[in-house]
PAPA-656496 format. One line per 10 residues: for each residue x, y, z of C-alpha. Coordinates in steps of 0.5 Angstrom, whole numbers, plus 500, padded with zeros to 3 digits. Example, Ala and Ser with C-alpha at 12.3 -4.5 7.8 and 13.67 -1.06 7.14 Angstrom:
BEGIN
525:491:516; 527:498:514
This chain:
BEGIN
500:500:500; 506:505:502; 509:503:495; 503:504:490; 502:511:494; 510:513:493; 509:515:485; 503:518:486; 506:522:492; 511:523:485
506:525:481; 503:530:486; 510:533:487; 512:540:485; 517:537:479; 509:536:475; 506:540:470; 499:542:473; 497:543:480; 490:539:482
490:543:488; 491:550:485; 490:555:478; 496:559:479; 500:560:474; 507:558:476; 513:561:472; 519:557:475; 514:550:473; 514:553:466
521:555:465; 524:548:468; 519:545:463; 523:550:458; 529:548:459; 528:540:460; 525:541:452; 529:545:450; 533:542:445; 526:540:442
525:547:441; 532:548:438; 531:544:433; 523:546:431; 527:553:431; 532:550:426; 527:546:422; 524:553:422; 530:556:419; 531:551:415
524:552:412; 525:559:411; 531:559:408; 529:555:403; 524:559:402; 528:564:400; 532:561:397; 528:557:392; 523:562:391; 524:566:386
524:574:388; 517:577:384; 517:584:380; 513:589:379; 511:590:372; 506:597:370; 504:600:364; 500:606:364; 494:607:359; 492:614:357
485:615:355; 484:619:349; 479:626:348; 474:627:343; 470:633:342; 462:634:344; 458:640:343; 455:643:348; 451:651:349; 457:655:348
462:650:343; 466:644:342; 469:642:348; 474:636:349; 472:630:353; 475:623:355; 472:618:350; 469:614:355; 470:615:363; 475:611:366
470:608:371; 467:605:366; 474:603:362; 476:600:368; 470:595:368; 471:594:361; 478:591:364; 476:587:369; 470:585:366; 472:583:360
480:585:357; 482:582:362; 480:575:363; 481:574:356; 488:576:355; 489:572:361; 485:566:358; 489:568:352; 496:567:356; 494:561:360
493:558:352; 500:560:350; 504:559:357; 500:553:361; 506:553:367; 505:560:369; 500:564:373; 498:571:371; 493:577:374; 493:584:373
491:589:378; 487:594:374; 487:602:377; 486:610:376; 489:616:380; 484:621:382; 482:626:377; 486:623:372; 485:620:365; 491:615:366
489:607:367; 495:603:371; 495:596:370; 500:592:374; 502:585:376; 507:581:380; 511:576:377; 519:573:376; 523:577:373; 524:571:368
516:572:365; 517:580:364; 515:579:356; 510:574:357; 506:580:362; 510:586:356; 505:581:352; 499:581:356; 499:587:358; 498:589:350
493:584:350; 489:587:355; 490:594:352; 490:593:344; 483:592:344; 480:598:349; 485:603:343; 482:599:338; 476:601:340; 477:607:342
480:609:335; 472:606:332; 469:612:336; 474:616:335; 474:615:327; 467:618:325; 468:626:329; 476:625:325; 472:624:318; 468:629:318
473:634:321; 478:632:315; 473:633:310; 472:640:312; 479:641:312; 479:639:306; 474:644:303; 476:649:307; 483:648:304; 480:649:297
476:655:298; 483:656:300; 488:655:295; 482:659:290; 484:665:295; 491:664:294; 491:663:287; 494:669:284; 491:669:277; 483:671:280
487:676:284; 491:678:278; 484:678:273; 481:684:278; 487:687:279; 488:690:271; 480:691:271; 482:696:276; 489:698:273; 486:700:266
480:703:269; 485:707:272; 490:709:267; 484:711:263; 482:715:268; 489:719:268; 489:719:260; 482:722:262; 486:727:267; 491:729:263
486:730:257; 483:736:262; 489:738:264; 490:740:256; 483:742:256; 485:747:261; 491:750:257; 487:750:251; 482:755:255; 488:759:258
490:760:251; 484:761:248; 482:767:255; 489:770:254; 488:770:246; 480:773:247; 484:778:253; 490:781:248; 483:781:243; 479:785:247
485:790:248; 486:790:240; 480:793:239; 480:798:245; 485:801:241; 482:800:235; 476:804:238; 481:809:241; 484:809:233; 477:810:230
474:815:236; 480:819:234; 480:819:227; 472:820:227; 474:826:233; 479:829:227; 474:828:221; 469:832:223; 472:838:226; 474:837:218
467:836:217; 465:843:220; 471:846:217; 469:845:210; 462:846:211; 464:853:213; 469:854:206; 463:851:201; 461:855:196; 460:853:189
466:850:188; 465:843:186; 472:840:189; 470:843:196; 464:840:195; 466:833:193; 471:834:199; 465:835:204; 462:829:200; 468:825:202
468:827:209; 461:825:210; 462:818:207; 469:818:211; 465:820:217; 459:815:216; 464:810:215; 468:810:222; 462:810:225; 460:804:223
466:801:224; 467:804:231; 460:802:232; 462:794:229; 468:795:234; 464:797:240; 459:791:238; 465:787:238; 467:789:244; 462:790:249
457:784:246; 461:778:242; 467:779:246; 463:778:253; 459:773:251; 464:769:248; 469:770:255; 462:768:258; 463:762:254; 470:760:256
469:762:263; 463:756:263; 469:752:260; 474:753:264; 470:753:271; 466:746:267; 473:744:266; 476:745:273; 470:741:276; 471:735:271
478:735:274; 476:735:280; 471:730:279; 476:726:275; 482:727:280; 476:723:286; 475:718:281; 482:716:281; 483:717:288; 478:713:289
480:707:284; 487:707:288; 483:706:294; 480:700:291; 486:697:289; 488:698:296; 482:695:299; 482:689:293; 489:687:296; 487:689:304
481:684:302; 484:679:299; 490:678:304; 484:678:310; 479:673:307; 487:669:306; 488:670:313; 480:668:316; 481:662:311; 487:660:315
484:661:321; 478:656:319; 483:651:316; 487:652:323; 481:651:327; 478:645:324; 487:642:324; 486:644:332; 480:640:332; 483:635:329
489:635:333; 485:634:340; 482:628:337; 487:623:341; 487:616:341; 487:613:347; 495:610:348; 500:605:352; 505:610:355; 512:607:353
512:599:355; 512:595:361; 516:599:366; 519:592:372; 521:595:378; 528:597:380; 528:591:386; 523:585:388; 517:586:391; 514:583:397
517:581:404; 525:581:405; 529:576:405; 532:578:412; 524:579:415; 522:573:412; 528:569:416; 526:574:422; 519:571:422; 522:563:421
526:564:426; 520:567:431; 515:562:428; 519:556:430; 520:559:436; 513:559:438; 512:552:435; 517:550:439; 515:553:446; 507:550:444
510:544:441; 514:542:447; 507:544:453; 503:539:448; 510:533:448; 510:535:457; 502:535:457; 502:528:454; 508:525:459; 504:528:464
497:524:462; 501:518:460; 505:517:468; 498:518:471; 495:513:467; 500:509:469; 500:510:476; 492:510:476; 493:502:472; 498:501:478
């Protein structure tokens, strides 16, 4: 009876795991059973390490791989014009990605790479128009992710070209009919064709000019010549006043010494004829003089202030054909430029059609992603060391179980 109480005593001693009697937590317990397992612990922590270091070292390293997508613009009218848009939303190209481009080109890839793996991660920086595809894989599979990449993208530009196609053809035909109108504007024979219009109008009108210019000298000499007329018969009449002065005091001096003297007689006659014969011809001259000569100085100075105002007339006539050759080459070189300015606009138009493209090629990340290798040997070691102390409670717990087991039989 002493000896099957022995070992029980044994069992129930300070040296055991648990304590029936208490549920206190005893540290000097747990750190004699530490050590008592701690080469079990040891090598769980070395076989840990060990696992780890495989790992690490049988694990390829894995890179990043990223390619950017710029959404392309078109052109939408709105209240006030043309304003420029993205094609599509990127919201909604990145559920065309996810839900379609992607798993096709990954299905496509799986096809041609049966051993491999692929994913794509699909995402848009705020307030951009910029898609980012990326994926994690070894550096050894960098042009199978450069071609799935293309896969997944050459389908939204392709469909984004298509709606792009329609506002460019109608842009490029509008181009092209204003650069008809263009070319028509710039060409210098319809330009010419006006031009000499206006050049022979123009020198007629001076040949005009200078015809007045003769017509005025003309007048001038004719006024000159009436005035040295006038003067000529003034002194003409002056001639004929003092003759017919000079007659008649002969007149009265042979009508006072007539008698019956026949030659005294025919001397008076004579004198009488004489005297009738100036008056007429200084009645002729003043007739000349005051009458003839003022109307045809009457006359001239119409002419002369006609052909003063015809000059006039005919120097604002080609001023004003001047101007118009001015005006036509200021207007041609104007509907040129507005012209330009259309062709420019329609190319600006044009231009700002974007097509959605790929931003150079798939960039791969300088160093590998993913943990460490000196974290992941860090957290082996840890995990080997936790495994370690449980694994070594649990092999403590079951010696326990098994010797009071074995006492209780006995």
């Amino acid at each position: 009876m002493e000896q099957n109480m022995k070992p029980q005593a044994d069992f129930l001693s300070p040296n055991v795991v648990g304590c029936a009697a208490s549920d206190e937590v005893d540290l000097v317990q747990l750190w004699l059973i530490l050590m008592k397992r701690k080469y079990l612990i040891v090598g769980i922590c070395f076989v840990c390490l060990l696992g780890g270091t495989a790992f690490v070292f049988l694990t390829p390293d894995q890179y990043t791989y990223t390619s950017s997508i710029e959404i392309g613009t078109t052109l939408v009218s709105n209240g006030s014009g043309v304003v420029g848009r993205v094609i599509e939303s990127p919201e909604a190209v990145l559920a065309k990605i996810y839900e379609s481009y992607a798993p096709l080109a990954i299905a496509q890839m799986m096809d041609l790479d049966a051993e491999g793996t692929f994913q794509v991660e699909v995402k848009n920086p705020k307030k951009s128009n910029l898609i980012i595809l990326s994926s994690k894989g070894p550096l050894e599979m960098a042009e199978s992710y450069q071609r799935l990449h293309d896969l997944v993208t050459q389908p939204l530009m392709a469909d984004h070209g298509r709606i792009l196609d329609v506002p460019r053809r109608g842009y490029q035909l509008a181009a092209q009919k204003e650069g008809i109108k263009l070319k028509a504007l710039e060409d210098p024979r319809l330009f010419v064709v006006k031009e000499k219009g206006l050049l022979i109008q123009l020198e007629a009108a001076k040949m005009e000019l200078i015809s007045f210019d003769d017509q005025k000298q003309l007048l001038l000499s004719r006024e000159k010549r009436l005035a040295e007329t006038q003067q000529l018969l003034r002194q003409q009449i002056t001639e004929v006043e003092e003759n017919l002065a000079q007659t008649h005091a002969s007149r009265a001096q042979a009508t006072a010494n007539v008698g019956s003297n026949e030659a005294q007689a025919m001397t008076l006659l004579m004198i009488t004829n004489q005297i009738e014969r100036n008056e007429r011809r200084l009645s002729e001259l003043r007739e000349r003089l005051n009458i003839n000569l003022e109307n045809q100085k009457q006359v001239l100075q119409k002419n002369v202030a006609q052909n003063r105002r015809d000059w006039e007339l005919q120097k604002k006539q080609i001023a004003k054909l001047q101007s118009q050759m001015i005006e036509l080459k200021a207007m041609r070189e104007s509907e040129q430029a507005t012209q330009k300015n259309v062709v420019s606009t329609i190319e600006n138009k044009i231009a700002t059609l974007q097509e959605t493209r790929k931003l150079g090629v798939v960039v791969r990340s300088v160093t590998p992603t993913g943990s460490r290798k000196s974290i992941v040997l860090v957290v082996s070691v840890l995990l080997g060391l936790v495994g370690g102390v449980m694994f070594a409670f649990c092999v403590e717990f079951i010696s326990s179980a098994q010797r009071r087991m074995e006492i209780t039989v006995k």
